[in-house]
N, C-alpha and C positions, 0 to 999 in steps of 0.2 A: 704170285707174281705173274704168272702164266694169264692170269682171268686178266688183269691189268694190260699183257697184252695184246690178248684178243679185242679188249676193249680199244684199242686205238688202234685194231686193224679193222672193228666195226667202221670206227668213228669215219676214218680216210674213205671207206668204200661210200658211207655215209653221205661225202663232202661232193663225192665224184657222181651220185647218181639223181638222179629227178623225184621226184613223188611217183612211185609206184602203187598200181590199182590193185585192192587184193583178189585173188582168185580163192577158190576152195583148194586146201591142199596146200598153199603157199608157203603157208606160217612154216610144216616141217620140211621144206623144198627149201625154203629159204634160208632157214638153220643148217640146212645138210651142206649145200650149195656156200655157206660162209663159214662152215667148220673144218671143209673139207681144206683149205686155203689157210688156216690157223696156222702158228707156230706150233701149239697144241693142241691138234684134231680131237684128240681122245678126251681130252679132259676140257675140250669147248663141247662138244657134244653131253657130256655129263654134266656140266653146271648149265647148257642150255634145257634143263629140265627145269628149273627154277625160273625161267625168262615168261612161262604163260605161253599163250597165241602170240605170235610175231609175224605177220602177215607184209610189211614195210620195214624196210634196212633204219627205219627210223626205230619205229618199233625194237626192231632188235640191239639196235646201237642203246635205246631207251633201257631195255632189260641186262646187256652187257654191264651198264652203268651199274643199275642194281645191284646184281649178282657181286660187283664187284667191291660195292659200298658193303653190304655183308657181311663180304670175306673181311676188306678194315677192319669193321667194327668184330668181327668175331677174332682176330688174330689182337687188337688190342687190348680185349676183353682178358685171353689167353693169356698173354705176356704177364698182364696187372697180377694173374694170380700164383706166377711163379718166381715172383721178387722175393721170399720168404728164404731165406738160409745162404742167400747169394753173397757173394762177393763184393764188395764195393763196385769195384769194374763189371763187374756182371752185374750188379742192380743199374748202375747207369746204361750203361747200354741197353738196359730192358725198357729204364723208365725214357731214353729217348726215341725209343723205338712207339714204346706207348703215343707220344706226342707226334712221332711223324707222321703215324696210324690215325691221328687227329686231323693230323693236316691233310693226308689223303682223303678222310669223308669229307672235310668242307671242302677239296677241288674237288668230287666225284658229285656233289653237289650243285656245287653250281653248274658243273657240266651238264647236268642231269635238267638242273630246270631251264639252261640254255636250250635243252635237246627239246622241251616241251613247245619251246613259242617260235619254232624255227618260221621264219616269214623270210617268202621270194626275195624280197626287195634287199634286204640285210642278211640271203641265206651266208652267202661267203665269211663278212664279216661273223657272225655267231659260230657258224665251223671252225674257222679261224679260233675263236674264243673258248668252245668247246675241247678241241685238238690240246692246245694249249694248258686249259687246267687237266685233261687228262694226261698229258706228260707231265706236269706238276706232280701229279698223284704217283705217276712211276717213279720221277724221279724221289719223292719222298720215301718209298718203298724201298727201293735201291739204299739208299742213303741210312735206312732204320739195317739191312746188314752189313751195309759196311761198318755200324757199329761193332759190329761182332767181332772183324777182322782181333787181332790179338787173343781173346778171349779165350782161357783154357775153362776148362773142365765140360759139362753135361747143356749149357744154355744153349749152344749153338745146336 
């Protein structure tokens, strides 16, 4: 949840700043500089290992996206294989977790290939559009544990 929202604290800085020139040295100045401002400094700087060179807030909003599409697909992956001995209640909750983990790749997606054709003319609107399916994506996140809520035993 933490990478999700770093990811729409990329996204905002994102929306507020111009096309920046790269310098030598930027990429990790620029990660240091927008980790350091995270809700989760510690563990924005450990998944920004995974981001590559990031030299532009674009860039790195671009790899935030990533890292985060990733973490979905590897937490839905997770889920799918511990439905085996569960509970009814406990298997639904996993298997709508699994689906919400669906729905967070395809907004993390489209935000992603919003983030790729950002144009001057229409930057506002596609931020706009970006911002948006990334809170889609939290809120789908949000939403797979508030399945949990009730839930006894070991799932949660």
């Amino acid at each position: 949840m933490g990478s999700t929202f770093f990811l729409l604290t990329l996204l905002v800085l994102l929306s507020s700043s111009a096309a920046v020139e790269s310098k030598p040295g930027a990429s990790s100045d620029l990660v240091r500089s927008s980790c350091v401002h995270a809700s989760y400094p510690t563990l924005c700087f450990r998944l920004s290992s995974y981001s590559g060179p990031a030299n532009t807030p674009r860039d790195l909003a671009q790899a935030a996206v990533k890292v985060s599409m990733s973490r979905a697909r590897w937490v839905s992956t997770f889920l799918t294989t511990r439905v085996t001995g569960k509970s009814k209640r406990e298997r639904v909750a996993l298997s709508d977790c699994v689906d919400q983990m669906s729905e967070s790749m395809e907004e993390l997606s489209k935000t992603l290939r919003e983030l790729k054709h950002l144009r001057g003319e229409t930057f506002g609107f596609q931020m706009s559009n970006a911002l948006t399916w990334a809170s889609a994506a939290l809120t789908n996140e949000d939403t797979c544990l508030d399945g949990f809520q009730g839930v006894d035993g070991n799932v949660k």
